[in-house]
mmCIF file of the N, C-alpha and C atoms, coordinates in Angstrom:
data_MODEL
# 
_entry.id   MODEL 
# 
loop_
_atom_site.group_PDB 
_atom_site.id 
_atom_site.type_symbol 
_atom_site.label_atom_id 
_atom_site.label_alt_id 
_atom_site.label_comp_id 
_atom_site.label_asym_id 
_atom_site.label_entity_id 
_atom_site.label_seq_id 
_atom_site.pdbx_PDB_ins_code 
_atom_site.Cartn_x 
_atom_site.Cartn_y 
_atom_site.Cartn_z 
_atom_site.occupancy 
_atom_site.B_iso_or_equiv 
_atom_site.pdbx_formal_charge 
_atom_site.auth_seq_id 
_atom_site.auth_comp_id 
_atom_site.auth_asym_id 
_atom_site.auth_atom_id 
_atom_site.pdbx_PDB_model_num 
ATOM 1   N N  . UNK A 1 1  ? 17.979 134.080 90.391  1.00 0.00 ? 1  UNK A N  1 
ATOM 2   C CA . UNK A 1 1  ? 17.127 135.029 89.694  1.00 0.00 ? 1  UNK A CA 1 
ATOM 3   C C  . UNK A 1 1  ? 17.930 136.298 89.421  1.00 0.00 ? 1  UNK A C  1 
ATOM 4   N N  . UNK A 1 2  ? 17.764 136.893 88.491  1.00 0.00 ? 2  UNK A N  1 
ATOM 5   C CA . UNK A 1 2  ? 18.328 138.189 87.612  1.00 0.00 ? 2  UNK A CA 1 
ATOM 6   C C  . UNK A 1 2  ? 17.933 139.405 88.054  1.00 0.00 ? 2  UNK A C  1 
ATOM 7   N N  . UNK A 1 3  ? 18.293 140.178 89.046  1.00 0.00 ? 3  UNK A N  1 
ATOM 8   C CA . UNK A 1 3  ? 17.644 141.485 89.210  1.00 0.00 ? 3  UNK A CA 1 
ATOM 9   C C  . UNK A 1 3  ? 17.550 142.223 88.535  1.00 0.00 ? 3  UNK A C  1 
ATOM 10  N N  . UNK A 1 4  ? 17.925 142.637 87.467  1.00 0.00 ? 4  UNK A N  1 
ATOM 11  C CA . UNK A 1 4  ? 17.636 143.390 86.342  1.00 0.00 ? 4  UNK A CA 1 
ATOM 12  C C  . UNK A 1 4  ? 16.033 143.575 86.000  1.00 0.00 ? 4  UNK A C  1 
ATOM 13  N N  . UNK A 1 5  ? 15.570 142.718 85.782  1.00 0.00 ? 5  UNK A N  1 
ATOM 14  C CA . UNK A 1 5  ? 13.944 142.895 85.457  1.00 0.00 ? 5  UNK A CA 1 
ATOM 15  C C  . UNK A 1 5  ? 13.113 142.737 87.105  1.00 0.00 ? 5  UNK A C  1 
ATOM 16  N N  . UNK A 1 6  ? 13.592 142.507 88.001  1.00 0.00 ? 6  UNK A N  1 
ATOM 17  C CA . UNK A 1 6  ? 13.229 141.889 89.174  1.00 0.00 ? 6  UNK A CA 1 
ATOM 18  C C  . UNK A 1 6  ? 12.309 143.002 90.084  1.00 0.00 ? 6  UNK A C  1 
ATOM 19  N N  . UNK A 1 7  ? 10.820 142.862 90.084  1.00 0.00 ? 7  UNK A N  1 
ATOM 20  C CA . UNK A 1 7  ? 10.181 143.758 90.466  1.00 0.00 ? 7  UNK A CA 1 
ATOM 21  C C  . UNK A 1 7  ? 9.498  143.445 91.789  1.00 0.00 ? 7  UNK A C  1 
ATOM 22  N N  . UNK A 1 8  ? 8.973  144.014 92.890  1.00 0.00 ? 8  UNK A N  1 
ATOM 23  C CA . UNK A 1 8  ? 8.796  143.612 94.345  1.00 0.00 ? 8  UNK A CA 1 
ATOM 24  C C  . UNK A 1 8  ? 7.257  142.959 93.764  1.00 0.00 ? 8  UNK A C  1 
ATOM 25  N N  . UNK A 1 9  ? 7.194  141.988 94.360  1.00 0.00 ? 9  UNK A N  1 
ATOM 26  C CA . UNK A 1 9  ? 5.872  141.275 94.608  1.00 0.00 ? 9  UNK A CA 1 
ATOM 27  C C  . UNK A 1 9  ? 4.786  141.776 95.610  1.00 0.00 ? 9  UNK A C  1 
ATOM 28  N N  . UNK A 1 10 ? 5.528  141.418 96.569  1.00 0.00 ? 10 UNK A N  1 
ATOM 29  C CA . UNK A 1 10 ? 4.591  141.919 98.222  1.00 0.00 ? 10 UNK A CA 1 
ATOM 30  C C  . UNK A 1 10 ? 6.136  141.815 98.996  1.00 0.00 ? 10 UNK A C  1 
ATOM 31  N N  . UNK A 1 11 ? 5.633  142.562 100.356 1.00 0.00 ? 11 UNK A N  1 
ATOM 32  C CA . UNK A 1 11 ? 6.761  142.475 101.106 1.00 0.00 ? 11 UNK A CA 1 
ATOM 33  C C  . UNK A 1 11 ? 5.711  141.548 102.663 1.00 0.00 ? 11 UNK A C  1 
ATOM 34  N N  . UNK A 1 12 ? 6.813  140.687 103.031 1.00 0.00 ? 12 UNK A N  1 
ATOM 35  C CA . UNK A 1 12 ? 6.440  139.961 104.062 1.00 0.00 ? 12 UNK A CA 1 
ATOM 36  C C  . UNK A 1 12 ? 7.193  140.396 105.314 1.00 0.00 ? 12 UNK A C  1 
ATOM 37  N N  . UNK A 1 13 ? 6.437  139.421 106.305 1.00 0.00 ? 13 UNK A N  1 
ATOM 38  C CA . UNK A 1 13 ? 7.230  139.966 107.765 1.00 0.00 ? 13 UNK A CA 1 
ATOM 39  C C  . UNK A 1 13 ? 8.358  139.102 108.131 1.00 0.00 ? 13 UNK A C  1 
ATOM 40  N N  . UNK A 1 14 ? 8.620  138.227 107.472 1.00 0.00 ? 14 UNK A N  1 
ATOM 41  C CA . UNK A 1 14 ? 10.073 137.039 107.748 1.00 0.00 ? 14 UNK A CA 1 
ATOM 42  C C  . UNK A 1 14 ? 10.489 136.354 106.420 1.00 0.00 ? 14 UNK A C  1 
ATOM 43  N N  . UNK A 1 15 ? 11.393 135.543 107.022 1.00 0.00 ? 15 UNK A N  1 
ATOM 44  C CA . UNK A 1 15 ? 12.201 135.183 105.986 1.00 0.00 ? 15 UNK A CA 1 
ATOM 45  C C  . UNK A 1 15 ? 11.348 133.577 106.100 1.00 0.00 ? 15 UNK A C  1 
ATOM 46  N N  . UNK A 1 16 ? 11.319 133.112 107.033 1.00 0.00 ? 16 UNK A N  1 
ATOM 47  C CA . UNK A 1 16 ? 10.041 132.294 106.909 1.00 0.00 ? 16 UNK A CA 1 
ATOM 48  C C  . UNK A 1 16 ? 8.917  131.682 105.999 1.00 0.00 ? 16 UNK A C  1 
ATOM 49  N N  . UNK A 1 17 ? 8.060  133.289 105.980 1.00 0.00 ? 17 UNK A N  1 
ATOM 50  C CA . UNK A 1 17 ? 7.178  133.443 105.686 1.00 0.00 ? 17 UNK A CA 1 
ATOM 51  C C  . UNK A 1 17 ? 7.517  133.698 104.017 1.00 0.00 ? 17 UNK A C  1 
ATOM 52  N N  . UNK A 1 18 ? 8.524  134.236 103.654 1.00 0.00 ? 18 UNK A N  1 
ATOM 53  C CA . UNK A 1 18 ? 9.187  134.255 102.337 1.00 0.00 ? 18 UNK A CA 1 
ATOM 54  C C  . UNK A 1 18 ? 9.310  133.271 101.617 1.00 0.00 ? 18 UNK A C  1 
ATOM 55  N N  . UNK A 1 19 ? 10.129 132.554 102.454 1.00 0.00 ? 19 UNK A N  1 
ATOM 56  C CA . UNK A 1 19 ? 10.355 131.177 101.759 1.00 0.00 ? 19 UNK A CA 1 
ATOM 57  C C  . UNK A 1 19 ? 8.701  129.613 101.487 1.00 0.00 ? 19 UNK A C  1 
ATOM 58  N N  . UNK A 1 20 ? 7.796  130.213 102.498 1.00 0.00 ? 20 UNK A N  1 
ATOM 59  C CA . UNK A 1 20 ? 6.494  129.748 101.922 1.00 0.00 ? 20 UNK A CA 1 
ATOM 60  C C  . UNK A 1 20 ? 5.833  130.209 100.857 1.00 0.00 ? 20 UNK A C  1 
ATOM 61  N N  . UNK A 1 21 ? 6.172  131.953 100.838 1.00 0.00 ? 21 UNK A N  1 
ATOM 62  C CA . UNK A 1 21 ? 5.815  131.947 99.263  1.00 0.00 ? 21 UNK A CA 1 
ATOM 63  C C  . UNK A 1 21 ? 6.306  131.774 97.947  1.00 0.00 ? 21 UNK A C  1 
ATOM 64  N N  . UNK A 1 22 ? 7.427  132.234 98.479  1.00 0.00 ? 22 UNK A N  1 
ATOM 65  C CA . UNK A 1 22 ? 8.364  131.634 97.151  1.00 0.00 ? 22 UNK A CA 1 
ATOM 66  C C  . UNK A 1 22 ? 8.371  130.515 97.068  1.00 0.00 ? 22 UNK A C  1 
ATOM 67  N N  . UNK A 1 23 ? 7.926  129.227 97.757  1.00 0.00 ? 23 UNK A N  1 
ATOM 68  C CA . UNK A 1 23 ? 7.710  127.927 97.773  1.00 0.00 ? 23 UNK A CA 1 
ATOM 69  C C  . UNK A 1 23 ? 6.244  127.545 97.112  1.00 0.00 ? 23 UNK A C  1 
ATOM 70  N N  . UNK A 1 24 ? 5.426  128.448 97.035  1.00 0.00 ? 24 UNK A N  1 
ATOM 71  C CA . UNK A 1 24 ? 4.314  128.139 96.519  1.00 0.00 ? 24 UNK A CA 1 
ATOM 72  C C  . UNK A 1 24 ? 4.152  129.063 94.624  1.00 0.00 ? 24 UNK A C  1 
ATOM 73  N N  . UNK A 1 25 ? 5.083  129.805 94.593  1.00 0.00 ? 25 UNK A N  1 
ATOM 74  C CA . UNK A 1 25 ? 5.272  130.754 93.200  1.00 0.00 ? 25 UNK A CA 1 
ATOM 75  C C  . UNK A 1 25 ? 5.766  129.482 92.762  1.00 0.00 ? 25 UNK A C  1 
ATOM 76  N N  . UNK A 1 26 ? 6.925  128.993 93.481  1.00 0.00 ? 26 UNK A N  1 
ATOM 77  C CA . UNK A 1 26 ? 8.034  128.179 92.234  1.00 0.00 ? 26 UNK A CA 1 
ATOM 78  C C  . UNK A 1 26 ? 7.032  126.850 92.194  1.00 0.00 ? 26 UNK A C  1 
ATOM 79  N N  . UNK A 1 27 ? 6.550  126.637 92.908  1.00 0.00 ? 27 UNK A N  1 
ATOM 80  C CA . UNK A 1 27 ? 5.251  125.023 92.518  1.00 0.00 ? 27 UNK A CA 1 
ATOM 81  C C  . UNK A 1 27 ? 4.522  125.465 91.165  1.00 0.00 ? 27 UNK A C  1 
ATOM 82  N N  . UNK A 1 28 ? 3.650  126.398 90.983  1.00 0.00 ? 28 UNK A N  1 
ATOM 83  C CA . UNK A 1 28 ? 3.450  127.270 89.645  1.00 0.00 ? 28 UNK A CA 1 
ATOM 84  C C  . UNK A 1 28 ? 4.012  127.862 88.918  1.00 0.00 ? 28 UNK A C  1 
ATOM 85  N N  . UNK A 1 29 ? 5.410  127.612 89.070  1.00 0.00 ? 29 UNK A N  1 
ATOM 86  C CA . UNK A 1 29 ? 7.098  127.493 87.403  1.00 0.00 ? 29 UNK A CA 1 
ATOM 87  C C  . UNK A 1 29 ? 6.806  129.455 87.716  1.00 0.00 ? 29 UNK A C  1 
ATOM 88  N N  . UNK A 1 30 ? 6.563  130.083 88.502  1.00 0.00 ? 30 UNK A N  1 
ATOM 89  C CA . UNK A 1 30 ? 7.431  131.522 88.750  1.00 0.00 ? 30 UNK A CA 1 
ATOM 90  C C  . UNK A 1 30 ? 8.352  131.659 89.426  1.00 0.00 ? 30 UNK A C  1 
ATOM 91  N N  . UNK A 1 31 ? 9.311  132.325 89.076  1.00 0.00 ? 31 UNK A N  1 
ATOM 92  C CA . UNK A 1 31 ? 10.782 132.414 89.503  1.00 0.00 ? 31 UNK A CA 1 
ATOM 93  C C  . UNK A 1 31 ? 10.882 133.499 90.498  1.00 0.00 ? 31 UNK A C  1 
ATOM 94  N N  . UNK A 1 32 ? 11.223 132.951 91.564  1.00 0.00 ? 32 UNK A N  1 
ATOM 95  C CA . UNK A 1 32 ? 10.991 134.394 92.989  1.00 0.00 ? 32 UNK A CA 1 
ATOM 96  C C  . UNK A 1 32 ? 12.293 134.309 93.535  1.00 0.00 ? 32 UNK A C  1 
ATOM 97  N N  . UNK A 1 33 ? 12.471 135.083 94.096  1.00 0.00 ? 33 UNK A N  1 
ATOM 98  C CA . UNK A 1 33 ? 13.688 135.416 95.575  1.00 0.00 ? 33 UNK A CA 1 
ATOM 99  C C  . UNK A 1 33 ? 13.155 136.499 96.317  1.00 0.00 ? 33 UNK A C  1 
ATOM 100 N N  . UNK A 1 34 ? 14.103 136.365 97.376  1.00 0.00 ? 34 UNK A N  1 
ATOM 101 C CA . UNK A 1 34 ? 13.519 137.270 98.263  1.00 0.00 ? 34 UNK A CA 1 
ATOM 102 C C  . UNK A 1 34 ? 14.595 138.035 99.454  1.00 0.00 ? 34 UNK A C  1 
ATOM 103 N N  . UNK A 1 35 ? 15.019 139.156 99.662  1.00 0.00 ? 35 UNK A N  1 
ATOM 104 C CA . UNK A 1 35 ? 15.754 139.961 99.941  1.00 0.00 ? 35 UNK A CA 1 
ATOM 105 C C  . UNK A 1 35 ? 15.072 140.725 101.280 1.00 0.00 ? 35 UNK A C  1 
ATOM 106 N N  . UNK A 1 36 ? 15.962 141.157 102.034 1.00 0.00 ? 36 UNK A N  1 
ATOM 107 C CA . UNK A 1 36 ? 15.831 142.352 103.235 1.00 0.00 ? 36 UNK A CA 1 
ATOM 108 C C  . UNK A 1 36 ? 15.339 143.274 102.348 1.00 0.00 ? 36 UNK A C  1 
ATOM 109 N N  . UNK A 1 37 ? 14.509 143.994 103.218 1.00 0.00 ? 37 UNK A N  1 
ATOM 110 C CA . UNK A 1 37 ? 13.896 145.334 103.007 1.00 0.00 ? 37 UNK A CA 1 
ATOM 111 C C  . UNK A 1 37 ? 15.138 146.404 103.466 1.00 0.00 ? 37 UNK A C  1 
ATOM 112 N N  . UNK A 1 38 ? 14.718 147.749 103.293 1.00 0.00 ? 38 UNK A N  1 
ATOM 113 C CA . UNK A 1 38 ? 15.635 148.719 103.679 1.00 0.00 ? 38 UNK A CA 1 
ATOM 114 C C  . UNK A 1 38 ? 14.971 149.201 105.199 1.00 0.00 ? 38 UNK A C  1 
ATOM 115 N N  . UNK A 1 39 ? 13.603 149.022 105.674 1.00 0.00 ? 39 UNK A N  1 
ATOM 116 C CA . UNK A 1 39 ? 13.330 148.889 106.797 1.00 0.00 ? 39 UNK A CA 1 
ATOM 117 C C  . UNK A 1 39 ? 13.753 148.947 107.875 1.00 0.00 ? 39 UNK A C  1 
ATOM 118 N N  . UNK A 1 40 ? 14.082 148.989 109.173 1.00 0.00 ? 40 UNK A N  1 
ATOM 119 C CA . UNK A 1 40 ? 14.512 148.577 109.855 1.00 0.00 ? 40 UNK A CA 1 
ATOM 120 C C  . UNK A 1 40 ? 13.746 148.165 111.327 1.00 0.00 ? 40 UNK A C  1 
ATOM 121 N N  . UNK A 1 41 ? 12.938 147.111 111.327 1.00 0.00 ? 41 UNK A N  1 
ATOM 122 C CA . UNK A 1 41 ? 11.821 146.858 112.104 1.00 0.00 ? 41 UNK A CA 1 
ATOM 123 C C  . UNK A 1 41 ? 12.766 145.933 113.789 1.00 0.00 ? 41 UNK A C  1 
ATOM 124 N N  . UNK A 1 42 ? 13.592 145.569 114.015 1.00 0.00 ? 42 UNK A N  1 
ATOM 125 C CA . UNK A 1 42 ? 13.969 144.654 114.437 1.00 0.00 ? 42 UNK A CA 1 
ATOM 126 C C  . UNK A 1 42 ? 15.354 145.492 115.371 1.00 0.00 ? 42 UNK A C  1 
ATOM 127 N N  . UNK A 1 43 ? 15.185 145.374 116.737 1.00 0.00 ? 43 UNK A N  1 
ATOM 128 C CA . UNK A 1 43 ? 16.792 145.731 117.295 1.00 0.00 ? 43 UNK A CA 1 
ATOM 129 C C  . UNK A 1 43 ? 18.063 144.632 116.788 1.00 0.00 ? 43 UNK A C  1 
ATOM 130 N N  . UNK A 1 44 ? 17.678 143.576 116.513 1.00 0.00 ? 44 UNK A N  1 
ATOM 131 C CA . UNK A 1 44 ? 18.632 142.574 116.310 1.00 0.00 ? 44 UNK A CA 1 
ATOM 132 C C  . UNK A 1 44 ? 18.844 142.034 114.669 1.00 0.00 ? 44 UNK A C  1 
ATOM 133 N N  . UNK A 1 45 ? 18.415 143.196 113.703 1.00 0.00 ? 45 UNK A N  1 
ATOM 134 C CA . UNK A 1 45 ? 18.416 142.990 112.941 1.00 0.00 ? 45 UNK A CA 1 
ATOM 135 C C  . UNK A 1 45 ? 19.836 142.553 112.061 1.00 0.00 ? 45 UNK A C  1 
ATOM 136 N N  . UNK A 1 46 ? 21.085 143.328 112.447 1.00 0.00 ? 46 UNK A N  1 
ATOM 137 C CA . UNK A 1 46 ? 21.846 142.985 112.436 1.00 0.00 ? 46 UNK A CA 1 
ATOM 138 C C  . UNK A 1 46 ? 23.318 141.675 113.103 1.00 0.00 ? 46 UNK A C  1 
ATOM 139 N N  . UNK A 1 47 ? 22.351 141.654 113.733 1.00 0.00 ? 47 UNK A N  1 
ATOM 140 C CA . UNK A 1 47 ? 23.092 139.952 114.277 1.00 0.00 ? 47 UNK A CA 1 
ATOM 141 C C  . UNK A 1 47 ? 21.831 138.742 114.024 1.00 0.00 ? 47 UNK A C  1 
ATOM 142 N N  . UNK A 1 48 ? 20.685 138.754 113.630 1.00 0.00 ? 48 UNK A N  1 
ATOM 143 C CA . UNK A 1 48 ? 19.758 137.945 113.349 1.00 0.00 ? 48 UNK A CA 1 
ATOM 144 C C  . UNK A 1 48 ? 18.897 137.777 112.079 1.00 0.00 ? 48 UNK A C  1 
ATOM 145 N N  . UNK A 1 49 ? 18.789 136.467 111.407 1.00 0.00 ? 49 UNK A N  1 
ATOM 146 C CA . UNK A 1 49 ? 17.710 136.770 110.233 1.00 0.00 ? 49 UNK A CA 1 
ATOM 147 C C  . UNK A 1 49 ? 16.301 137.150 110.388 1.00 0.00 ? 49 UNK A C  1 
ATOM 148 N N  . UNK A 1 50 ? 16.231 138.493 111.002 1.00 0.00 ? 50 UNK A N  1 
ATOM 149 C CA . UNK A 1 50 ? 14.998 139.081 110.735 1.00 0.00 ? 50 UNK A CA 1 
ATOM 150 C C  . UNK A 1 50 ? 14.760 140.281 110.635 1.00 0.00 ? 50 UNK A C  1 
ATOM 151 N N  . UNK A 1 51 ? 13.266 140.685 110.160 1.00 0.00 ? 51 UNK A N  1 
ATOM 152 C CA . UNK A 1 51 ? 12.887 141.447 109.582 1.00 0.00 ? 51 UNK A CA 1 
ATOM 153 C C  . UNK A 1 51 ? 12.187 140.952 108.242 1.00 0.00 ? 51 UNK A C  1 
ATOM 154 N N  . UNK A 1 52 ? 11.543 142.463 108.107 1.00 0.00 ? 52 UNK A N  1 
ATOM 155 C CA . UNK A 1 52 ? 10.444 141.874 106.595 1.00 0.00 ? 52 UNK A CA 1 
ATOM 156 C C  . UNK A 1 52 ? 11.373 141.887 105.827 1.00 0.00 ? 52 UNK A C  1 
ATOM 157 N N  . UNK A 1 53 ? 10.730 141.221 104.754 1.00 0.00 ? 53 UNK A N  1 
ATOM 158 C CA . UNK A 1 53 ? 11.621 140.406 103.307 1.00 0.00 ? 53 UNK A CA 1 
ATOM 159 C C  . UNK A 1 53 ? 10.685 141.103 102.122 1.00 0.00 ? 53 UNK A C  1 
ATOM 160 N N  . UNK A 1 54 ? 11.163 141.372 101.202 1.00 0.00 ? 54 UNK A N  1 
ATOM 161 C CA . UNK A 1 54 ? 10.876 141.764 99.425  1.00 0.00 ? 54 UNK A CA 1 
ATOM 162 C C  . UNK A 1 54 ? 10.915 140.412 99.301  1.00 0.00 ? 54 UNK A C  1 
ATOM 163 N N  . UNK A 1 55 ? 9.652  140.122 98.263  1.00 0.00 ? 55 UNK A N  1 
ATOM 164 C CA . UNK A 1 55 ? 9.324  139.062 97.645  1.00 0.00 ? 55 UNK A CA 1 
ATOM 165 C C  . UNK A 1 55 ? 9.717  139.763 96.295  1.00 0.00 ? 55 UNK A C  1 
ATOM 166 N N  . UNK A 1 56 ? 10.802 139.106 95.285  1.00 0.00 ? 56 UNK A N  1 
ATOM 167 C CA . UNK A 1 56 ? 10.664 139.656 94.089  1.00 0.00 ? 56 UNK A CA 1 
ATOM 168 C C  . UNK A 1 56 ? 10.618 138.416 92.974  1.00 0.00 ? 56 UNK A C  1 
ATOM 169 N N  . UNK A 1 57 ? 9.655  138.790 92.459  1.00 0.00 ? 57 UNK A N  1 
ATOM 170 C CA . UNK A 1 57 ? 9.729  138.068 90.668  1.00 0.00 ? 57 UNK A CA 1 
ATOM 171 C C  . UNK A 1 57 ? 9.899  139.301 89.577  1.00 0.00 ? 57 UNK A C  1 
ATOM 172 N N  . UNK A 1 58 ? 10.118 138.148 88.433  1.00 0.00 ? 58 UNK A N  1 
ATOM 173 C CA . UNK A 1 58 ? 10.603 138.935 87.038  1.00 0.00 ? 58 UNK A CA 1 
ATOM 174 C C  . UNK A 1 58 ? 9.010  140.043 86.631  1.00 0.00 ? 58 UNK A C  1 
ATOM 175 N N  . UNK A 1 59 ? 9.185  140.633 86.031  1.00 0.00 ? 59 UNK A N  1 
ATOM 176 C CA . UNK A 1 59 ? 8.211  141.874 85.656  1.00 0.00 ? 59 UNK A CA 1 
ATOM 177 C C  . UNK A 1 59 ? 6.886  141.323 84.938  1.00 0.00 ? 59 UNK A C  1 
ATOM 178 N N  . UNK A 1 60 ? 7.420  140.492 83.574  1.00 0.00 ? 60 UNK A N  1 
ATOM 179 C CA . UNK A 1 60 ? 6.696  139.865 83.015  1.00 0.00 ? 60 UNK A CA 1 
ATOM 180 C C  . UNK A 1 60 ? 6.169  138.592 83.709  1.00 0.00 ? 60 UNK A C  1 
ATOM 181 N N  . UNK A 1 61 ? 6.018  138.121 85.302  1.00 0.00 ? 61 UNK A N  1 
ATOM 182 C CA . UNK A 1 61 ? 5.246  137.173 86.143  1.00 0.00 ? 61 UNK A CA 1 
ATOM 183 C C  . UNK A 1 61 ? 4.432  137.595 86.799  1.00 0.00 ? 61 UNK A C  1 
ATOM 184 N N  . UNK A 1 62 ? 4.531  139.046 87.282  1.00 0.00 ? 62 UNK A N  1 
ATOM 185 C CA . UNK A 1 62 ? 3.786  139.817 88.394  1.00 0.00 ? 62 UNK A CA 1 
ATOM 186 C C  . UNK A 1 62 ? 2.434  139.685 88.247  1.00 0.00 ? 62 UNK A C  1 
ATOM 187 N N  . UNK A 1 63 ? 1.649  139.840 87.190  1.00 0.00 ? 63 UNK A N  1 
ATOM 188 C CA . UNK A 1 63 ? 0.396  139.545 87.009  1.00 0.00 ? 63 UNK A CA 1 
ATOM 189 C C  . UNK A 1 63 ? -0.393 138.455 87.598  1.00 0.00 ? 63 UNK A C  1 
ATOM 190 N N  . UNK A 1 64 ? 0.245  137.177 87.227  1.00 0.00 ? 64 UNK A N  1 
ATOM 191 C CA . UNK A 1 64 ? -0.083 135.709 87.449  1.00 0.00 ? 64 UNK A CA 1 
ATOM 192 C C  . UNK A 1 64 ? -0.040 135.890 88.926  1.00 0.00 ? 64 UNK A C  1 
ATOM 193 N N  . UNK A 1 65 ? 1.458  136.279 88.829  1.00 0.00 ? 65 UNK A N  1 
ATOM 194 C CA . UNK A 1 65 ? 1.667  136.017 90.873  1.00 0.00 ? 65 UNK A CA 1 
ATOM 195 C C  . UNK A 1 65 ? 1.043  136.376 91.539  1.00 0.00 ? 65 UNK A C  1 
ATOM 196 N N  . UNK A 1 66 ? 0.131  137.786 90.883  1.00 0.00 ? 66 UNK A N  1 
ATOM 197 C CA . UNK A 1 66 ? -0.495 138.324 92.265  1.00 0.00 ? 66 UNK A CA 1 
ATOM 198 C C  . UNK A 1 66 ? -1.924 137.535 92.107  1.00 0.00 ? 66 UNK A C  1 
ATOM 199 N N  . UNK A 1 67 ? -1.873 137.120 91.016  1.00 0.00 ? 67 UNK A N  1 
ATOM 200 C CA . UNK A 1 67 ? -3.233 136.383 90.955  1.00 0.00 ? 67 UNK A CA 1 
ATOM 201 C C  . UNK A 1 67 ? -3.146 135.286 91.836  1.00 0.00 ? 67 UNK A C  1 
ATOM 202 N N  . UNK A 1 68 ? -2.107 134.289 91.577  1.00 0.00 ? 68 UNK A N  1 
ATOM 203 C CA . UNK A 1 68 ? -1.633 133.139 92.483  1.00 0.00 ? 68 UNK A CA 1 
ATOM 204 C C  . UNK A 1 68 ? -2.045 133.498 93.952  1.00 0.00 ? 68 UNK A C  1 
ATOM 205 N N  . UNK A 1 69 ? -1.160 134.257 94.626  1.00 0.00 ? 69 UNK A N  1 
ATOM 206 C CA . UNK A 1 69 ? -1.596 135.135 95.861  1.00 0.00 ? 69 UNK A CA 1 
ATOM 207 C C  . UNK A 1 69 ? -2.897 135.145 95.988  1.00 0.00 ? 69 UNK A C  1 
ATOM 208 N N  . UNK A 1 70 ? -3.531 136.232 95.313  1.00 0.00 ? 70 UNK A N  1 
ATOM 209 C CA . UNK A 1 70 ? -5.092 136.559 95.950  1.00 0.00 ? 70 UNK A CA 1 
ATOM 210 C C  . UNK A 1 70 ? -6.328 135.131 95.762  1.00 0.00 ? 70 UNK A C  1 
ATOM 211 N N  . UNK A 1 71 ? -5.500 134.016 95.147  1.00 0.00 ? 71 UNK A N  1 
ATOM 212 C CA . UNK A 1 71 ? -6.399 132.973 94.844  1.00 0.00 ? 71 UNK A CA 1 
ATOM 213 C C  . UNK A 1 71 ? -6.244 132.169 96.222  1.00 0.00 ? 71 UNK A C  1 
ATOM 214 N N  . UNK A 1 72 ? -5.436 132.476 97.339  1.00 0.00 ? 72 UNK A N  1 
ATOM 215 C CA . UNK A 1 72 ? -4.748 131.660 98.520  1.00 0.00 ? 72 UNK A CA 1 
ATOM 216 C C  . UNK A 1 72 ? -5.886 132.257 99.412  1.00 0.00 ? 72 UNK A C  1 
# 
């Protein structure tokens, strides 16, 4: 995915939990990724994958997506 147009969706608490939604956007053809926050919730954030995650899709999806979302 292209960060250029790439706008935050929701932010989640794992990478986990990221990858279930971005698993359920891309089943409905929206294009997601999902990135570390600037946050820093976690002592082990730096030796471990965690912490909350940016859910991002393209600008022109955000609508649908959040619809997708609030329809869950």
């Amino acid at each position: 995915m292209q960060a250029d147009d790439a706008v935050v969706l929701k932010v989640v608490s794992s990478v986990s939990e990221a990858e279930v939604v971005c698993g359920l956007l891309r089943s409905a053809g929206i294009e997601c990724a999902h990135r570390d926050t600037d946050a820093i919730d976690s002592p082990l954030e730096d030796f471990i994958a965690a912490g909350a995650q940016e859910i991002l899709v393209h600008e022109t999806d955000l609508a649908a997506a959040k619809e997708l979302l609030a329809a869950q």
